[in-house]
N, C-alpha and C positions, 0 to 999 in steps of 0.2 A: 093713608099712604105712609111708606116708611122710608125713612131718611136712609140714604142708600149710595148706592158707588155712583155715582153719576150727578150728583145734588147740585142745582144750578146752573147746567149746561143745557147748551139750546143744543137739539139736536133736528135733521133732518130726515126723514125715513121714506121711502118712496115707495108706490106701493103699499100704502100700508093701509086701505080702505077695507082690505078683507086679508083673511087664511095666513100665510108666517108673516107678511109687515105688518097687521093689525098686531100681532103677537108679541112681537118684537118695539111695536111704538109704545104698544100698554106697560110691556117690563121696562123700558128706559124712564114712561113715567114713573113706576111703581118707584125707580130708585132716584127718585129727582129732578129729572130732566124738565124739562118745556120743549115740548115735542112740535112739530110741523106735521102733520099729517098731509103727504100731497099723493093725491092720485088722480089719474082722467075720471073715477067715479066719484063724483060730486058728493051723490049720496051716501057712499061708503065713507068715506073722508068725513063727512058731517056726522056721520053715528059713531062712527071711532073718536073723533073729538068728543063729544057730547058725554060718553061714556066714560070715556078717560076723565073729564072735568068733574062727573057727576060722584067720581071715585075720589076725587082730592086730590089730583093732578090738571097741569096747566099742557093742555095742546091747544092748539086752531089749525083748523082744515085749510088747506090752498087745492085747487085747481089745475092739474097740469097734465100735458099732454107731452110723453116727452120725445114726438117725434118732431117738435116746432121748436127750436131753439129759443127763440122769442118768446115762449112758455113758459122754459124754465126758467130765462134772464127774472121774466116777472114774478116768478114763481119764488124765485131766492131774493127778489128786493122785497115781495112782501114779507118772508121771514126773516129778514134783517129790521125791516122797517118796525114788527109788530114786537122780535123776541128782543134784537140791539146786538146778536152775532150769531155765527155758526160755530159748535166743538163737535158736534160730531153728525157726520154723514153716511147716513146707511142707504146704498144704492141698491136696492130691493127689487125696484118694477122691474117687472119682462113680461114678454106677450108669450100669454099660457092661454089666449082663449080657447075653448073648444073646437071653433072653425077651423083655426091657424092652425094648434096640433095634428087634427084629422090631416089635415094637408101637406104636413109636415113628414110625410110616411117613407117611400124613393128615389132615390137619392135616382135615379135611372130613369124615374117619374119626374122630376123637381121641377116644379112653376118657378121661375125667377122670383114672381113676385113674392112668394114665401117667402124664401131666401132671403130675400131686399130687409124684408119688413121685419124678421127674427132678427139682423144684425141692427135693423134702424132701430127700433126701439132697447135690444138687449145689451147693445154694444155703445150704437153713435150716443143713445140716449144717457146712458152710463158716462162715458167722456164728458157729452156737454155738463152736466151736472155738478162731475167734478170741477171741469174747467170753468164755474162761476161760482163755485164754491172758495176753492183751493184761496182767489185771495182773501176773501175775509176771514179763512183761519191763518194764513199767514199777516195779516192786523193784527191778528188777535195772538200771535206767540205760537201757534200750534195748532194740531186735532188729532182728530180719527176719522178717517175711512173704512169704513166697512161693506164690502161688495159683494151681493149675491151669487155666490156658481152654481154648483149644480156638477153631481158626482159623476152625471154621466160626459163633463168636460173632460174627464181623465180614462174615462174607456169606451170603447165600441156599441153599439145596441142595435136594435133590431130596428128601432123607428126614430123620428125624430131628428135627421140628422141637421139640420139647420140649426135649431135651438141648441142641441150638444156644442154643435161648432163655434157657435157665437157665444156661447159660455166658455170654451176655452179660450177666445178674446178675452173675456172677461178676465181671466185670470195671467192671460199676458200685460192687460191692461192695470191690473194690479199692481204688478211687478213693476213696472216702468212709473206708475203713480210714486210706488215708496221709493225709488230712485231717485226721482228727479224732484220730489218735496221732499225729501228724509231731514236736510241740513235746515229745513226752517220747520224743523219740528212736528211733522207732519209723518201721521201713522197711514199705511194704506193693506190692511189687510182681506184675503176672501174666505167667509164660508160656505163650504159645499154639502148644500143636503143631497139626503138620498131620497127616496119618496118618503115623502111626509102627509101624512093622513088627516091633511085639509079638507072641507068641503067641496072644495072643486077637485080634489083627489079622488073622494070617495066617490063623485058624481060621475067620473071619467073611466074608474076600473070597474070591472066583475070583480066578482069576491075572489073569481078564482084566478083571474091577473094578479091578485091582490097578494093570494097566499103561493104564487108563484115568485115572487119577488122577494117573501116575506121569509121563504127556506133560506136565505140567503142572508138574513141578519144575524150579526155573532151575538148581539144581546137579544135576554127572552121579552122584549117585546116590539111595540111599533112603537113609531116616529112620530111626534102629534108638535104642533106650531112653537112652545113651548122650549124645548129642545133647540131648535135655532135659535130662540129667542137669549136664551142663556148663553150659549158662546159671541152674538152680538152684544151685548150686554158686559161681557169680560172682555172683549178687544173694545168698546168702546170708553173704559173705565181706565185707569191708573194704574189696576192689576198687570197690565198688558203693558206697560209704558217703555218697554224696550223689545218689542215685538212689532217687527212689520216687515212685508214682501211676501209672508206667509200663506199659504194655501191651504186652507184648515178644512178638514172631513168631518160632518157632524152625521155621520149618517149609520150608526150603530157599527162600524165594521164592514157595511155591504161590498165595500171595493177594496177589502183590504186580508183576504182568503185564496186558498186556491182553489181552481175550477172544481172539483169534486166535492169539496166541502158537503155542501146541503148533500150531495149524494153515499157520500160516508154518514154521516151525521144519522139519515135515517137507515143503514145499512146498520150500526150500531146498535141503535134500537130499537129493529128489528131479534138483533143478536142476544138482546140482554130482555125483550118480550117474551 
């Protein structure tokens, strides 16, 4: 392990028992931390800790579910109990299962209960989190916040619209976090991926969903856990220490072109073929 931006700081990561939290728990160990691994998969949590230890980094797995508020309460007195404080908190989880996206499809179509369930976990869960976090880094002088979005909080798609929606909570929720802690030293920033070519990414698209999305990145290649993990990693650090309320893109460009783009692009090289 290498002494690194983050060296002796307990941090929190949620979500991070598999795909970009496991990514992101492992580089905050790489650079110092004593990580909490908490996710509702138990055994995911247990092998990302186990892993991380087995590398020369200190994490422990917790248990949480975080549409029980009661969860997370227990959830953050075991990692105050086990590490002795919180600096930094990466609000990672949201419900990406397979079911819930399928269902997640018209807005003209919408079960409530989707609806309900995309804002309880990606949103209320996010809140409570913070809200039993926030005092023990104001004990402790300060932190960092780090909050998962998701690029498609900032534009239109064709599916999904509950999860879009409740990600751009997310990012209101942000805002109002670095507001209302900023003066006790509290950072609250979000990053927004764009598809990221997780395991549960690759499971969920066709190759040709895949390279439909894929014309549309400005850099030449894909997005892999990695990539998030690095700009969490820099807003959770010192580097960042006068950076917050921020809404940060990590997602090569995809949302930040105009519409013809990809269709110029190969128009071009077509021309010069």
């Amino acid at each position: 392990m290498n002494m690194g931006l983050v060296e002796g700081k307990v941090a929190i990561v949620t979500g991070s028992g598999a795909n970009i939290g496991e990514a992101c728990a492992k580089m905050l160990a790489a650079h110092g931390a004593r990580v909490a691994i908490a996710d509702i998969n138990e055994d995911g949590a247990n092998r990302v800790a186990a892993e991380i230890e087995e590398a020369g980094g200190k994490a422990t797995s917790f248990t949480v579910d975080l549409a029980e508020e009661s969860s997370i309460v227990t959830m953050i007195k075991g990692v105050v109990e086990t590490f002795g404080a919180i600096d930094i908190l990466h609000n990672n989880a949201a419900n990406t299962g397979v079911a819930q996206m399928q269902r997640d499809a018209s807005l003209a179509e919408m079960d409530a209960e989707v609806w309900d369930v995309a804002f309880d976990i990606n949103v209320r869960g996010t809140m409570f989190v913070t809200k039993h976090v926030v005092p023990h880094m104001i004990a402790a002088g300060g932190g960092s916040i780090i909050n998962t979005g998701s690029g498609v909080s900032l534009l239109g798609d064709v599916l999904n619209p509950a999860y879009s929606s409740s990600k751009a909570a997310v990012n209101a929720l942000t805002r109002n976090s670095a507001v209302q802690f900023g003066r006790a030293n509290i950072r609250c920033n979000a990053v927004l991926p764009g598809l990221v070519l997780s395991p549960v990414a690759k499971a969920q698209m066709t190759d040709e969903q895949l390279n439909v999305i894929q014309r549309h990145v400005l850099l030449p290649r894909e997005s892999v856990p990695d990539d998030i993990a690095g700009t969490v990693l820099w807003l959770a650090s010192d580097l960042s220490s006068f950076v917050t309320g921020q809404i940060i893109s990590a997602d090569g460009g995809i949302c930040h072109h105009q519409p013809h783009y990809a269709d110029m692009m190969d128009m071009f090289a077509s021309a010069q073929g």
